[in-house]
C-alpha positions in Angstrom: 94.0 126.2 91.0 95.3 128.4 93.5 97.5 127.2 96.6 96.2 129.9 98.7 95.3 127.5 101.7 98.2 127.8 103.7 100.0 125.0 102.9 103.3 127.1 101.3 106.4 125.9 102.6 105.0 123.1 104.6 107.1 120.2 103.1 110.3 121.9 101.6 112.8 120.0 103.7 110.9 116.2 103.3 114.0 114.9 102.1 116.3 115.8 104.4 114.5 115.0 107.0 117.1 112.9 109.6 115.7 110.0 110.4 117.4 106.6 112.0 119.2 104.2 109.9 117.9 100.9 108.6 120.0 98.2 108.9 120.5 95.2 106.7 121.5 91.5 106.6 122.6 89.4 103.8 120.6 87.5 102.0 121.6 84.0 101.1 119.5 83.1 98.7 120.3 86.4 96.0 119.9 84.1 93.0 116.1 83.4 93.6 113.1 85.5 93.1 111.1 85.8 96.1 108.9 88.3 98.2 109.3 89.2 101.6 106.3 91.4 103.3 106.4 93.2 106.2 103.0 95.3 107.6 102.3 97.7 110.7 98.8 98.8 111.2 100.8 101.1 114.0 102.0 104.3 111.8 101.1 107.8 113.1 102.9 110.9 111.8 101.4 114.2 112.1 99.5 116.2 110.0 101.6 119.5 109.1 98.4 121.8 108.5 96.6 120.6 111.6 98.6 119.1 113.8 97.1 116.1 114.6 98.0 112.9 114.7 97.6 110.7 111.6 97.5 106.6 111.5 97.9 104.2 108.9 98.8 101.0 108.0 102.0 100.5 106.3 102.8 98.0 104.6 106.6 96.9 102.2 106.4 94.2 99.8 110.1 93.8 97.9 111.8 91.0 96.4 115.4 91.4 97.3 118.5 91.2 96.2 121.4 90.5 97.9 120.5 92.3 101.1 117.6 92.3 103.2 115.9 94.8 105.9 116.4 93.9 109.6 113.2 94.3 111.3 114.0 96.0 114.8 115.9 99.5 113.2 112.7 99.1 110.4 110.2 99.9 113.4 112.3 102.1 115.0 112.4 104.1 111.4 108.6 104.5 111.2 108.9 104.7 115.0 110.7 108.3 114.1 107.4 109.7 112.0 105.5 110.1 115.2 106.5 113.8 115.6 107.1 114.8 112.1 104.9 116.6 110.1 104.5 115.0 106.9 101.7 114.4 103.6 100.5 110.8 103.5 102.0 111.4 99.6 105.8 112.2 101.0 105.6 110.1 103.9 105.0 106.8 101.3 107.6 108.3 99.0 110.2 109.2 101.8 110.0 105.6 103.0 110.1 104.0 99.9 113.5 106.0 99.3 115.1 105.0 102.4 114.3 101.1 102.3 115.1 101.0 98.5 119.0 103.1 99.9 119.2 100.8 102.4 118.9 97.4 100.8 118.8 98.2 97.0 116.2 95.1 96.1 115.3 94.4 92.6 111.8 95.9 93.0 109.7 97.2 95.9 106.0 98.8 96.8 105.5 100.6 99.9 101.5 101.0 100.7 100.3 103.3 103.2 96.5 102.7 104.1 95.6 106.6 106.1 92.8 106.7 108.6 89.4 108.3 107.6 89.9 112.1 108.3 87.2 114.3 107.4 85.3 111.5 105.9 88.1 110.5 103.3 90.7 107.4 103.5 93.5 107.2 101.6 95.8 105.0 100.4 99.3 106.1 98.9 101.1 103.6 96.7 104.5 104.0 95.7 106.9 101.5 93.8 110.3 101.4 92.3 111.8 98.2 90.1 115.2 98.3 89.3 115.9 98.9 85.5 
């Protein structure tokens, strides 16, 4: 298949991206095996072909380790997408990547749940587990 459409060059630079840091706190309870699950159904980034504003729902599910993500610099993170133009694919990925850096947890799943566009919703899953 051919990638004539235009979209060349639109992503090269997704992971270096600067976007703000995510704080941490420490967890007190490392030696049990629990889930914490945080959710926004307020994500919008852009769309780098059109322009236009996408929204989603985002939502972390991670057991953690000895750290844990603070809340406030968490929205202000996804807060950050608003003007950037990003794939639903790297914009999962990305943040995935950055909460997994920030509080290394024994396993995580990011899930970001797009808006229909053109008649098509989609949902982007991403996961890591420590090995």
């Amino acid at each position: 298949m051919s990638n004539s459409s235009g979209y060349e060059g639109l992503q090269e630079n997704v992971r270096d991206l600067k976007l703000p840091d995510i704080e941490v706190w420490e967890n007190k309870y490392p030696e049990k095996e629990y889930t914490i699950k945080s959710e926004t159904r307020e994500f919008t980034c852009i769309c780098p072909k059109t322009g236009l504003p996408d929204f989603a729902g985002i939502t972390v599910e991670y057991c953690p380790d000895k750290l844990c993500l603070e809340l406030k610099s968490f929205k202000e993170y996804l807060f950050s997408y608003r003007n950037i133009g990003i794939f639903h694919e790297h914009v999962t990925n990305r943040i995935l990547e950055d909460l997994v850096t920030a509080c290394s947890p024994r396993k995580m799943k990011v899930t970001g749940e797009f808006n229909i566009r053109g008649g098509i919703s989609t949902t982007v899953t991403a996961e890591y587990v420590r090995s």
